[in-house]
ROMARLO-139431 format. One record per residue: x, y, z of N, C-alpha, C, O in turn. Coordinates in steps of 0.02 Angstrom, whole numbers, plus 50000, padded with zeros to 5 digits. Example, Ala and Ser with C-alpha at 12.3 -4.5 7.8 and 13.67 -1.06 7.14 Angstrom:
<pts>
506604971650390506154977550390506604983550390507124983450423/506424988850354506844994750357506455000250394506705005750402/
</pts>
This chain:
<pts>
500414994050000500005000050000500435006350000500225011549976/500855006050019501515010550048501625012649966501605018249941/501735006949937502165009349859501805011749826502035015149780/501115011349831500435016149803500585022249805500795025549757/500485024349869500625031749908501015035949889500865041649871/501785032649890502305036349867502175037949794502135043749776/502115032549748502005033149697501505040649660501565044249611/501025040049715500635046649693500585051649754500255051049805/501045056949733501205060549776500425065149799500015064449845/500475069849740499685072749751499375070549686499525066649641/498695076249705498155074649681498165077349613497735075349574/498515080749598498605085249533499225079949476499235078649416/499545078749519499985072049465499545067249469499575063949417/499165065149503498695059449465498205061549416498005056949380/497925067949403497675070549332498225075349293498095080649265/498685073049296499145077549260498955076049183498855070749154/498935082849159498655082949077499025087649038499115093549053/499205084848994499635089548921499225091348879498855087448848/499245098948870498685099548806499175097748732499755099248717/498805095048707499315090648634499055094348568498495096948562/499485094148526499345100248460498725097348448498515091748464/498415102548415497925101748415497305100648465496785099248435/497275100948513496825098248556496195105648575495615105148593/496535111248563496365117248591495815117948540495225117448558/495975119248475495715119048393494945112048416494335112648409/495295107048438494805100648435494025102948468493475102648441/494245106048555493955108148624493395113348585492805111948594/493525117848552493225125648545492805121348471492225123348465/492955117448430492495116148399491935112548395491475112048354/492165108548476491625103148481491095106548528490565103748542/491265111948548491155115748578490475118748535489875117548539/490795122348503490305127448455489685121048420489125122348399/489995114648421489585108048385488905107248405488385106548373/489085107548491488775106248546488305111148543487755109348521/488375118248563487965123548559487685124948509487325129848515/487695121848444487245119948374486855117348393486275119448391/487085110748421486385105648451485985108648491485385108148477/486075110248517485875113648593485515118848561484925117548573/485535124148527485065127748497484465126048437483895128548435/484775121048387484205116948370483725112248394483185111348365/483935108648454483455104648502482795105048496482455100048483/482585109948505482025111748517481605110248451481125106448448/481925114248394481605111448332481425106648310480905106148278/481925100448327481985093148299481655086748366481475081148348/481645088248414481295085648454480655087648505480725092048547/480165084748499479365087048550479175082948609479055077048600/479125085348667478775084248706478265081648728478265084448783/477695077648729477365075148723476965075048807477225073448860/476285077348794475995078848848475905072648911475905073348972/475835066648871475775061748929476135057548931476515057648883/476265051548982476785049948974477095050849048476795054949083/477745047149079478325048649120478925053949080478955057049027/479315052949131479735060849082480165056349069480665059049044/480235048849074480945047149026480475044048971480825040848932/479905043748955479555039648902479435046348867478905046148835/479665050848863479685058148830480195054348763480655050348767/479755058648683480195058248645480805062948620481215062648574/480675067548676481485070448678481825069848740482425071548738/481565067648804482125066648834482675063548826483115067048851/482955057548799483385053848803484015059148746484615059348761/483795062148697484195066648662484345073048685484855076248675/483855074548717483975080248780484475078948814484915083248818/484525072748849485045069648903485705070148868486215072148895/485655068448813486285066148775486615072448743487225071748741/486335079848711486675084348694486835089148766487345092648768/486495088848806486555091448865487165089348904487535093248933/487235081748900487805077148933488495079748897488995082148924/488365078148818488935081348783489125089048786489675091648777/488585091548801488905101048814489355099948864489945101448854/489095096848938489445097448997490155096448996490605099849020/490145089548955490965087848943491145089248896491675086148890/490985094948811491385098348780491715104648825492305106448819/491095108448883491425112048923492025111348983492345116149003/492085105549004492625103049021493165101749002493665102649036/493155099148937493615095448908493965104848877494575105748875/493615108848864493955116048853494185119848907494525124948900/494025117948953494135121149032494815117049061495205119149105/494865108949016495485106349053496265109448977496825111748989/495985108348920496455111548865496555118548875497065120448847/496155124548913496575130048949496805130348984497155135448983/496895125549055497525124749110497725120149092497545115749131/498145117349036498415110549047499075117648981498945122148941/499785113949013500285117048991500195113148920499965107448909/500475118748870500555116748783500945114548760501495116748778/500975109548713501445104548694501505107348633501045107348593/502305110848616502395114148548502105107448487502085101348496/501905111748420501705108748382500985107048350500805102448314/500625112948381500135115448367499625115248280499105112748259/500205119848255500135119548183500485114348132500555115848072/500685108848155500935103748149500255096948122500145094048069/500015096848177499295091048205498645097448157498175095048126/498725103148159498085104548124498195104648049497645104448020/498775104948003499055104547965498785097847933498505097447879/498965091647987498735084947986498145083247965498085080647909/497685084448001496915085748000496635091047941496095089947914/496995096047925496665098347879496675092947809496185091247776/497495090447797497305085347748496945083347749496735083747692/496485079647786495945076547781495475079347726495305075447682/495255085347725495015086447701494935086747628494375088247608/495415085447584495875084347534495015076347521494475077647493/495155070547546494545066047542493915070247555493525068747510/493715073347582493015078447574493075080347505492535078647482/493435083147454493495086947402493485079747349493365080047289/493575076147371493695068147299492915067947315492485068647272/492735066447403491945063547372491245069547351490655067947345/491555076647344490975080247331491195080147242490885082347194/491625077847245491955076747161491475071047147491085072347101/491405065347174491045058647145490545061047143490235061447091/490285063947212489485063447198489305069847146488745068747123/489495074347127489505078147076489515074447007489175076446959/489885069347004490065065546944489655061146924489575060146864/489325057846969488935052046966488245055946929488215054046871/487685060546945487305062146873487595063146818487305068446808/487885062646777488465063546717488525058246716488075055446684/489025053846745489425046746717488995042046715488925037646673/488515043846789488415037546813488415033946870488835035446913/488035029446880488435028646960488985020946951489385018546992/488825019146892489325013546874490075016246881490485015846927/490115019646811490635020546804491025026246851491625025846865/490535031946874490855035746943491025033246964491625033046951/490755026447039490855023847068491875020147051492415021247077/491655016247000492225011746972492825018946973493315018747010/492695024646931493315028146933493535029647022494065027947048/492945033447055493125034247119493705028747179494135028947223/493355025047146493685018847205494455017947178494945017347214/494435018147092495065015647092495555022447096496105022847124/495335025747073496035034747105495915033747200496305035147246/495505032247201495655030047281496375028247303496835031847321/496305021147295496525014147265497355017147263497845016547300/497165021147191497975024647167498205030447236498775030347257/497815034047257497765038847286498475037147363499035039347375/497995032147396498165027647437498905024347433499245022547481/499035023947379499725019647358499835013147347500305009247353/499405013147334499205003447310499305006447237498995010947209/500025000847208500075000547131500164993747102500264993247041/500134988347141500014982547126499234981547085498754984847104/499174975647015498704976646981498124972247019497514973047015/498554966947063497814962647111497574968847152497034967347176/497734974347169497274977747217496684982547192496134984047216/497234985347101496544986447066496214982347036495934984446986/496134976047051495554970647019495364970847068494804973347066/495554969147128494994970047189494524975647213494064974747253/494704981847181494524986747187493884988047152493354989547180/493964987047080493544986347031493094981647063492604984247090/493174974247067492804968847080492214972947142491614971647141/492504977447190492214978047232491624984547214491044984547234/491864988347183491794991147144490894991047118490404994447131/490994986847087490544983647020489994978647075489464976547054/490224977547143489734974147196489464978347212488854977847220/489834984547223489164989647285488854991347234488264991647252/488904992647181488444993447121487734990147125487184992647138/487944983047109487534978647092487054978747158486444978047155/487414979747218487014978847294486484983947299485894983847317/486954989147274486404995947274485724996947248485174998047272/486034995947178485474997747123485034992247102484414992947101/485404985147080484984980247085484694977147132484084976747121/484914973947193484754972647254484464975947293483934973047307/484524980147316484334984047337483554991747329483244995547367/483574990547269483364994347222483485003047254483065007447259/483925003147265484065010847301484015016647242484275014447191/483825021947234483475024747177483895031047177483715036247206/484615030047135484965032147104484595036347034484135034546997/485035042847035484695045146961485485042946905486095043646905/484875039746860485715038646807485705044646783485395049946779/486505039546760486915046246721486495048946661485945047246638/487005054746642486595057146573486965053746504486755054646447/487485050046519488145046446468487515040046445487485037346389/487085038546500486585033546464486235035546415486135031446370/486025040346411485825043146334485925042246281485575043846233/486585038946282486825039146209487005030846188487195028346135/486875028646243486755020346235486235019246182485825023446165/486315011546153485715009846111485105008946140485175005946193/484475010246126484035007746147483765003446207483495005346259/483954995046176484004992046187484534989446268484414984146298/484934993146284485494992446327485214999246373485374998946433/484845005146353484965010246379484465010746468484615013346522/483825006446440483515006846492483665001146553483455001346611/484174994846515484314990546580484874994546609485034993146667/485285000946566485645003046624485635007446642486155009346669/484945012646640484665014946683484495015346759484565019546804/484145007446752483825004146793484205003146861484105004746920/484764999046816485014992746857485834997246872486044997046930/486104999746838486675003346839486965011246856487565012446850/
</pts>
């Protein structure tokens, strides 16, 4: 028990916290996320006159953006006393790449009335594919293969109601409305 004790001197080294690049940027946006919710609430969920108050169809979402404000406000209250770990613009730098994939898929789904959702799809996945650094040709057959499944899952299986492309237009007849349909 002894080696416990020593071990933790006080109470402040047992929550000892580094704010880490990025974390400050993370705190203030989940922040502002939170207080989105929190001001739309009201719009998107009703009250309902009878009933207990947890058989309410907004309490339980009530509970839950309310729960998350408390600890986005914390979690910003501990990233302003917690000492800064150079490297700030380093980690947001990081994260902004990300966004770089936001810009490919407002590219597909832009593409897909035009191409298609066949052939969008098929180009998307495989500049992925390339994107990623896969240049071996089994990963673009797997790609494709996979490709050409969510297709088939979607539109045929599924019947999920895709608008085709406008490139079907110029198909024959005959070919144009099964790949309409189905493609």
């Amino acid at each position: 028990m002894e080696k416990v004790i020593v071990r933790l001197k006080t109470f402040q080294e047992l929550f000892k916290r580094d704010r880490r690049p990025g974390d400050l940027v993370f705190a203030w946006m989940f922040l502002f996320f939170c207080g989105f919710l929190l001001i739309n609430l009201g719009g998107q969920v009703q009250w309902g006159m009878r009933g207990s108050l947890v058989a309410q169809p907004a309490f339980w979402p009530t509970i839950s953006v309310v729960g998350m404000s408390f600890f986005a406000v914390m979690h910003l209250i501990g990233s302003l006393s917690s000492p800064r770990i150079p490297g700030r613009m380093k980690e947001f730098r990081f994260w902004l790449r990300s966004l770089e994939y936001v810009v490919y898929f407002l590219a597909y789904v832009s593409m897909v009335p035009i191409i298609g959702y066949l052939l969008g799809t098929l180009i998307f996945a495989l500049f992925l594919t390339f994107r990623l650094g896969y240049r071996r040709p089994t990963a673009f057959c797997v790609t494709a293969v996979f490709a050409v499944a969510v297709v088939l899952i979607f539109r045929a299986g599924l019947r999920v109601k895709i608008p085709a492309g406008q490139i079907y237009e110029h198909l024959p007849d005959a070919i144009r409305s099964f790949a309409m349909i189905n493609l």
